[in-house]
C-alpha positions as CSV (number, residue, x, y, z in Angstrom):
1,X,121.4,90.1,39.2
2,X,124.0,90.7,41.5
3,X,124.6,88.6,44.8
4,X,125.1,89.9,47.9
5,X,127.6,88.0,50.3
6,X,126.1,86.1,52.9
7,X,122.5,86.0,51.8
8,X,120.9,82.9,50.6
9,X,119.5,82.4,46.9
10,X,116.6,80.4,45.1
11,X,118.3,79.2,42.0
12,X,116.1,78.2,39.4
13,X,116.8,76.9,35.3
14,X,120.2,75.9,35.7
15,X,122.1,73.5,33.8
16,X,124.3,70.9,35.5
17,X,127.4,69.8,33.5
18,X,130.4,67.8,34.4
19,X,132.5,69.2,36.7
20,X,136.5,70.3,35.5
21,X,139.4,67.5,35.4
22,X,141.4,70.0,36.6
23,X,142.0,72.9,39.3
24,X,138.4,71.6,40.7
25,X,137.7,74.2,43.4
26,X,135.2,71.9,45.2
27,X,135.2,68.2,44.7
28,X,131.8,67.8,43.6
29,X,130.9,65.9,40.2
30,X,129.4,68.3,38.5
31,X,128.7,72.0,38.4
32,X,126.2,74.7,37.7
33,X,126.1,76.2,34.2
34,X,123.9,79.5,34.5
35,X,122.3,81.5,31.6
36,X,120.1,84.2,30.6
37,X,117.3,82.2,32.0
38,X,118.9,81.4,35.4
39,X,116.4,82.8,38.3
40,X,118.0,83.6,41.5
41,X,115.3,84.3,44.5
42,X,116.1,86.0,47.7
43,X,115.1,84.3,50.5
44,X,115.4,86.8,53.3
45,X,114.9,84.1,56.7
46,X,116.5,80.6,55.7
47,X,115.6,78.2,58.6
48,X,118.3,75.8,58.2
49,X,121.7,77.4,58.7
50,X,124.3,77.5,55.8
51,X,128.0,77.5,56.9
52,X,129.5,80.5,55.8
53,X,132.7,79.4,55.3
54,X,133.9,75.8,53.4
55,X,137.3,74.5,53.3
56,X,139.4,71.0,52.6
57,X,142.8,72.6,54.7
58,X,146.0,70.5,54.2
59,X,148.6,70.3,56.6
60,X,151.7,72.4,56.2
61,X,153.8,69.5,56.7
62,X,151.8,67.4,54.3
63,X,152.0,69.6,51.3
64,X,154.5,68.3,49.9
65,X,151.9,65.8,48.5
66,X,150.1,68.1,46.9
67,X,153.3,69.7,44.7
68,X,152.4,70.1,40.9
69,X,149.2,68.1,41.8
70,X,146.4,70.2,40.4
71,X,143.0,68.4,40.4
72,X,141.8,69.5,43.2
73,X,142.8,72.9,44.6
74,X,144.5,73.3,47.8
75,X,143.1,75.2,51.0
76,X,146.1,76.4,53.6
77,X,145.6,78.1,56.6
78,X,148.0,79.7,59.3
79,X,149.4,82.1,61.6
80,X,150.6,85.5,59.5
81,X,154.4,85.7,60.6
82,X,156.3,88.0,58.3
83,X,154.4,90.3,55.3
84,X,157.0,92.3,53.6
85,X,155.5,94.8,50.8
86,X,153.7,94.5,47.8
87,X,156.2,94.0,44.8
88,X,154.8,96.1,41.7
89,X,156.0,94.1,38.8
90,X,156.1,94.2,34.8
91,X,155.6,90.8,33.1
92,X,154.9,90.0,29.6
93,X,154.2,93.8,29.3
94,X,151.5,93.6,31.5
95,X,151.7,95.3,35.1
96,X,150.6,92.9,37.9
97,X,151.0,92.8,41.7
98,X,152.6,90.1,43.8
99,X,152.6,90.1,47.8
100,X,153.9,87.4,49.8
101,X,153.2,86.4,52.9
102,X,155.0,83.7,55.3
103,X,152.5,81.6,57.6
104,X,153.0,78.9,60.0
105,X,151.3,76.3,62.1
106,X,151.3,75.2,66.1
107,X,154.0,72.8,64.9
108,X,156.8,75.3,63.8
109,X,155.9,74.4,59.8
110,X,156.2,77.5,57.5
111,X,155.3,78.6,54.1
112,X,155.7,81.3,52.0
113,X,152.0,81.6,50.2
114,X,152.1,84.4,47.0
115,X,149.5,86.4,45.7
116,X,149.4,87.7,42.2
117,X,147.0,90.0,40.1
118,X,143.7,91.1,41.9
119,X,144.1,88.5,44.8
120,X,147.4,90.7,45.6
121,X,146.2,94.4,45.1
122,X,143.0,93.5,47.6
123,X,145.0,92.0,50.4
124,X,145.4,95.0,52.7
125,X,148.5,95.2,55.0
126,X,147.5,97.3,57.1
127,X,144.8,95.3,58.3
128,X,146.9,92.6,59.2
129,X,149.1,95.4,61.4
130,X,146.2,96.2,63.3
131,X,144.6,92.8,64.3
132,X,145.8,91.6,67.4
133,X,148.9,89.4,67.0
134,X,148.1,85.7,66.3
135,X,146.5,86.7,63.3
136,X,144.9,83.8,61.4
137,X,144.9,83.5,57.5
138,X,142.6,81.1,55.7
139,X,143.8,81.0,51.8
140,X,141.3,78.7,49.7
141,X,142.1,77.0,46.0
142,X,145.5,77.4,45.9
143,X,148.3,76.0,43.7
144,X,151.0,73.9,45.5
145,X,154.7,74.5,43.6
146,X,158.4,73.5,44.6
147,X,161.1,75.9,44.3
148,X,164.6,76.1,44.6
149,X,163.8,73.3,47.4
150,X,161.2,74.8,49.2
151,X,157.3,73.4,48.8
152,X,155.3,77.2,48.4
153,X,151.9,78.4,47.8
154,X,150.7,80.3,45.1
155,X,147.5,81.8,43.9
156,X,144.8,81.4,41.1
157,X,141.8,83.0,40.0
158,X,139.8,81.4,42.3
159,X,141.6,81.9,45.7
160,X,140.3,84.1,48.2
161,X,142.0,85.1,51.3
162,X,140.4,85.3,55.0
163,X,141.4,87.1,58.1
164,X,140.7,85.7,61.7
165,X,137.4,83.5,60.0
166,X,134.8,82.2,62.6
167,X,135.4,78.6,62.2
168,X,136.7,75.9,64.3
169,X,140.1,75.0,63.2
170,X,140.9,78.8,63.5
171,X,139.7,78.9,67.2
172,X,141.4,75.7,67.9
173,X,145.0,76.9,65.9
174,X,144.9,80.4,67.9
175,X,144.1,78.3,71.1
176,X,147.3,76.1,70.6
177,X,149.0,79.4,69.5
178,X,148.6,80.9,73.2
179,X,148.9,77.7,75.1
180,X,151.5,78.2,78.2
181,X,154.5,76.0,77.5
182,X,154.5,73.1,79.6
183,X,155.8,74.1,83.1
184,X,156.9,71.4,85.5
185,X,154.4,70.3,88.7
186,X,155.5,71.4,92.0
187,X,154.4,68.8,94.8
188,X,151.3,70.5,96.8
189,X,152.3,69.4,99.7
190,X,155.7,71.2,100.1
191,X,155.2,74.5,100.1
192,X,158.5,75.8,101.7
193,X,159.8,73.4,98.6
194,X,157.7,75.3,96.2
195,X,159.1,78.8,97.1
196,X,162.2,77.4,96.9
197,X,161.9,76.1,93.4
198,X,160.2,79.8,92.5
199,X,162.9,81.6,94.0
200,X,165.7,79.7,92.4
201,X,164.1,79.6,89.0
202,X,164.1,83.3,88.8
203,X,167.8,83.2,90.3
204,X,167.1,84.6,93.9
205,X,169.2,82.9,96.9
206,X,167.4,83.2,100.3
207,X,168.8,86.4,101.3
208,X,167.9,87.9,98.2
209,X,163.7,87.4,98.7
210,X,161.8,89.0,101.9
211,X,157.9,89.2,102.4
212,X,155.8,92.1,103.9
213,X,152.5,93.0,104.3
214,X,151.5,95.7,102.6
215,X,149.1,98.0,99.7
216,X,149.8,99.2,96.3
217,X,148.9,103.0,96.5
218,X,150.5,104.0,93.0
219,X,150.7,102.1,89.7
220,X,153.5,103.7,87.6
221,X,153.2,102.8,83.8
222,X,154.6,105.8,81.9
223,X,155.0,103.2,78.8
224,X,151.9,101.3,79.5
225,X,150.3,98.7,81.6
226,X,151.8,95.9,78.6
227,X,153.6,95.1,76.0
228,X,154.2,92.6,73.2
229,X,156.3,89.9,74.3
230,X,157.4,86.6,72.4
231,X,155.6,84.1,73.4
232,X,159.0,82.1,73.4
233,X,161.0,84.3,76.0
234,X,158.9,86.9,77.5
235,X,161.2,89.8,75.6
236,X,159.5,92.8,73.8
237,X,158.9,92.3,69.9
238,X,159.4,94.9,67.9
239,X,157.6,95.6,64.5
240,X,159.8,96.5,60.9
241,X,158.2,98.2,58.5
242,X,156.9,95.2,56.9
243,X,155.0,94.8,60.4
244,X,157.5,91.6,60.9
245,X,157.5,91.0,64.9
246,X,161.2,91.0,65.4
247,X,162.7,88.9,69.1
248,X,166.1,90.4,70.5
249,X,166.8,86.3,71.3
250,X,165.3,83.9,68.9
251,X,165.3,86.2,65.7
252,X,161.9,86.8,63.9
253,X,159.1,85.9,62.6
254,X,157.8,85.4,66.1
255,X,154.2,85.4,68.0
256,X,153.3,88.1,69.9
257,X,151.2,88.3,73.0
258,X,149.9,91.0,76.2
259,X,151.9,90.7,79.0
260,X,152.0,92.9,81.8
261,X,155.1,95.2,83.1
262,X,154.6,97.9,85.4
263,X,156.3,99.6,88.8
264,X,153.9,99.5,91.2
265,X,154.4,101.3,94.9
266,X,154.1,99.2,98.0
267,X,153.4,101.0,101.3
268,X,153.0,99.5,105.1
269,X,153.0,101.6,108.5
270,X,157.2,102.2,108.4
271,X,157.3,103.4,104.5
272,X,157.3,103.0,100.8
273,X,159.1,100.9,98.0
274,X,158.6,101.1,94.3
275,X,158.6,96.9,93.2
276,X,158.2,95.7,89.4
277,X,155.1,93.9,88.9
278,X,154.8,91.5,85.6
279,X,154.1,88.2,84.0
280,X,152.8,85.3,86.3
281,X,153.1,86.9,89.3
282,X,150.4,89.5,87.9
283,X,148.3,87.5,86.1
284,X,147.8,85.2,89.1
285,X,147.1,88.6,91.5
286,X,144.4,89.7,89.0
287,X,142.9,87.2,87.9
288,X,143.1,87.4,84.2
289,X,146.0,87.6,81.9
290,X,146.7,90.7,79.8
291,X,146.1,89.0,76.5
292,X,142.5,88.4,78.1
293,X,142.1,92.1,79.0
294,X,143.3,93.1,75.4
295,X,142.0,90.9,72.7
296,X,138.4,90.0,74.9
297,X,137.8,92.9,76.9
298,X,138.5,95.8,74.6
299,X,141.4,96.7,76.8
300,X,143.8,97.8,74.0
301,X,145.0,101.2,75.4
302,X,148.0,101.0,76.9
303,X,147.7,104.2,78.9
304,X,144.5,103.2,80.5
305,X,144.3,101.0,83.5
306,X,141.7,98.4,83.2
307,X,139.1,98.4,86.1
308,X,140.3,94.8,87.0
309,X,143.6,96.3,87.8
310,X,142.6,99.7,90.0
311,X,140.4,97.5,92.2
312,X,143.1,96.2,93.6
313,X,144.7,99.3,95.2
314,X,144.9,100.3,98.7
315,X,144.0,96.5,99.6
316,X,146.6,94.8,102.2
317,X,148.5,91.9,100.9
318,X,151.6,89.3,101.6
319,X,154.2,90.3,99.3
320,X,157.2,88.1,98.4
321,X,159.8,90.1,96.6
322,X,162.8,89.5,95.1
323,X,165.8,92.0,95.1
324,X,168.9,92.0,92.4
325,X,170.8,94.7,93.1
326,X,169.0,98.3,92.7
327,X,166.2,95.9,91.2
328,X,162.8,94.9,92.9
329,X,160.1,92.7,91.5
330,X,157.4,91.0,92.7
331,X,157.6,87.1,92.7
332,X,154.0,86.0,94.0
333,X,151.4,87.7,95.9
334,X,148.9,86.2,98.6
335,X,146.3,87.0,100.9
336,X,146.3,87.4,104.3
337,X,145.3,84.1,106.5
338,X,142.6,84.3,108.0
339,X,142.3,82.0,110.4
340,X,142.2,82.5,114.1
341,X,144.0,81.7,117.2
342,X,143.4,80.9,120.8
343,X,143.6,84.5,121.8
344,X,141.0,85.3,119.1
345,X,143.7,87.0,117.2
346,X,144.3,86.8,113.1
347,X,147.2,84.7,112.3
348,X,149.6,86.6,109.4
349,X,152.4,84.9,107.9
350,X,155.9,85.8,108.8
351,X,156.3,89.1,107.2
352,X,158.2,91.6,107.9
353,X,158.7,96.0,107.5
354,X,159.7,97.7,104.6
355,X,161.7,99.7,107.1
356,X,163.3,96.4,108.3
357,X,164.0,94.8,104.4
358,X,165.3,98.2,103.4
359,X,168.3,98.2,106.3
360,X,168.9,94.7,106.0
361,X,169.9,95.4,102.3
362,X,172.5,97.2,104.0
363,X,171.5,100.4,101.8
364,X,171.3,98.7,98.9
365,X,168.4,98.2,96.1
366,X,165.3,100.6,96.1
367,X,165.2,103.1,99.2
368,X,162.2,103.8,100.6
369,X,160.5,106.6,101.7
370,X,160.0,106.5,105.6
């Protein structure tokens, strides 16, 4: 009979025998021992739920513990940094296939885990390329070895490998994955101190930040909407041929992630400016972050502009912009207040004309069109 994966199975005139000393897969004390008279019944509705997957994961940083130590097979799982290709190899006469592939944790561990024979030839590259970057890799009954001083992973018979699986500790790993670093707490009730901070973070001086009110009436993103930034530094990866994510600054293998860049036109009553629009600032004027738009709402073209984003054309709102040199970009974004005064008038924040900004640049930066 053959099994199908997934379904659940009457088994019926089996023999139970003591388990293996040695390269035990599952720590049980004994296993099955089928035969000729083995029954196996498909039960098409089970009402009690069987976990699809089953692991025992060690820690990277504890497998050490596990070197040469074969009773019990080891489970490893990880974020896929670096697969370089297959390796097509002659050994003992006999042609085999070996692919490697370099994982690490939320902590910074690594490890090289290899695959030989079958276990190689079905892991599928390209797969990996197209997943969304952090891809998760699940690798269960492996062998623990240390080699020219390095603890690595290799594979038996019995190891299987899994992509992004549905359970827990993958959902948690990918969560800590795309957690923000920890940015320092601005007091709430400073705000002037606040914009200060902002502005000096991102290396503005007062006279190099003005606010206006105004609407985006053009989105320019003749590359895209986003691109795949370390998750480090905000710079755009690159990927090698072995689909390595390559940073300009902190070298590779590194995590990859949505962020938004675009050039966005700004327009009031006395003219136009063309301002870049990315990171934060974005995510906090939309509502969501790119990654969100990409890897949970399908938004994975680059040359389309999500619904989320479009709405918000042609919609008046405070600007605070930053200016280096012929450079604009966009360092928060608010609404206007809308609170009244005396005169039954709408309060708006001090804010001035593109006209005005553009002349006290003394002709410098972006010109506008008025």
């Amino acid at each position: 009979m053959r099994f199908v994966e997934s379904f659940v199975y009457e088994i019926s005139n089996f023999r139970c025998i003591e388990n293996q000393r040695k390269s035990v897969v599952v720590p049980h004390q004994v296993q099955l021992l089928f035969s000729d008279n083995t029954q196996f019944r498909l039960i098409p509705e089970y009402a009690h739920p069987i976990p699809y997957y089953w692991f025992q994961f060690i820690e990277l940083d504890n497998l050490q513990s596990r070197v040469d130590d074969d009773t019990f097979l080891t489970d490893v799982i990880g974020v896929v940094a670096h697969v370089p290709p297959a390796e097509y190899l002659e050994i003992r006469g006999k042609q085999t296939t070996k692919q490697c592939i370099v994982i690490h944790d939320s902590r910074g561990n690594n490890v090289r885990v290899t695959l030989w024979d079958s276990v190689a030839y079905e892991f599928d590259i390209g797969v990996v390329a197209m997943l969304p970057p952090p891809v998760i890799a699940a690798f269960s009954s492996t062998r623990v070895r240390r080699l020219c001083g390095h603890t690595e992973v290799y594979s038996t018979s019995d190891t299987a490998v899994f992509l992004n699986p549905g359970i827990t500790v993958a959902y948690d790993l990918r969560a800590r994955i795309l957690s923000p670093v920890n940015v320092a707490q601005t007091d709430t009730n400073s705000v002037d101190n606040a914009v200060i901070e902002v502005d000096n973070m991102h290396g503005y001086t007062a006279q190099d930040v003005f606010v206006i009110g105004a609407m985006i009436t053009e989105i320019q993103f003749g590359s895209g909407w986003y691109y795949i930034s370390c998750a480090k530094c905000s710079r755009k990866l690159k990927f090698s041929e072995s689909y390595l994510m390559c940073c300009p600054r902190h070298g590779s293998p590194r995590i990859g992630i949505p962020m938004y860049k675009m050039k966005i036109s700004l327009e009031d009553s006395t003219g136009t400016i063309d301002v870049g629009f990315s990171g934060k600032p974005a995510e906090d004027f939309f509502g969501v972050t790119a990654r969100e738009l990409v890897d949970e709402q399908g938004y994975n073209d680059a040359s389309v502009l999500p619904d989320t984003i479009t709405d918000k054309m042609f919609q008046r709102y405070v600007w605070r912009i930053g200016r280096r040199g012929s450079e604009m970009s966009v360092l928060s974004v608010s609404v206007l207040c809308d609170q009244k005064n005396n005169s039954g008038c709408f309060i708006e924040p001090d804010v001035t004309s593109i006209e005005k900004a553009m002349n006290s640049a003394g002709g410098a930066g972006n010109s506008a069109n008025i």
